[in-house]
C-alpha positions in Angstrom: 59.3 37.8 34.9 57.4 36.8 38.5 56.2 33.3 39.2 52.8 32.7 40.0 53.7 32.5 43.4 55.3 35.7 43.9 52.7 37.4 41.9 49.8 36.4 44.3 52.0 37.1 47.1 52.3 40.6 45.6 48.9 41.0 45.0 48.5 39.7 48.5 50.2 42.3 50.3 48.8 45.4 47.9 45.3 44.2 49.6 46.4 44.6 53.3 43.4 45.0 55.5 40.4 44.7 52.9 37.4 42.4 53.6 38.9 39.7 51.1 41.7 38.9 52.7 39.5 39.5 56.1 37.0 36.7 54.6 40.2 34.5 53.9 41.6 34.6 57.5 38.4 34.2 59.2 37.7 31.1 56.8 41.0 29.8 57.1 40.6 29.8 61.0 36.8 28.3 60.5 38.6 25.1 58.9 41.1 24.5 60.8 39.3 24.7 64.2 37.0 21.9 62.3 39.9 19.6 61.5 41.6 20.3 64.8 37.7 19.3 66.3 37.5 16.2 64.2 40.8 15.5 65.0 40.5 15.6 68.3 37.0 13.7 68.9 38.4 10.5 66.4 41.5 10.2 68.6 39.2 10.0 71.9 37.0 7.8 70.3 39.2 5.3 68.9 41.1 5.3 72.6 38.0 5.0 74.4 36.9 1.9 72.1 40.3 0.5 73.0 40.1 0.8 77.0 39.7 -2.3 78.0 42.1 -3.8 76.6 45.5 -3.0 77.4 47.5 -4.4 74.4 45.4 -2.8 71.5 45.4 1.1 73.5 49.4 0.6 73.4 49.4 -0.3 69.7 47.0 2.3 69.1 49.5 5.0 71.3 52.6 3.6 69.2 50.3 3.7 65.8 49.7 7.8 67.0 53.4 8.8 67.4 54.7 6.8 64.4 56.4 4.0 66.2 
């Protein structure tokens, strides 16, 4: 008996090229180019707010790589 998994990923692949799984990708890429965006413009914003003074932009720098 197939998981669930490998049951959509059969299903999946029998559907190769039709305008679902074209809908999906282009969605999928639609999404991600938004979080990457909002990503992207909080970081700059929170760095730029932090400019001035030298001690907070480190600890925000260390806060950003986990240190």
């Amino acid at each position: 008996m197939l998981s669930t998994s490998e049951h959509i990923i059969r299903s999946w692949n029998q559907c190769i090229g039709s305008d679902l799984q074209k809908s999906y990708r282009s969605f999928r890429n639609l999404v991600t180019s938004k979080m990457n965006k909002a990503k992207f413009d909080y970081y700059k914003k929170e760095f730029t707010n932090r400019q001035a003074n030298q001690n907070k932009k480190w600890r925000f720098i260390n806060k950003i790589l986990n240190r």
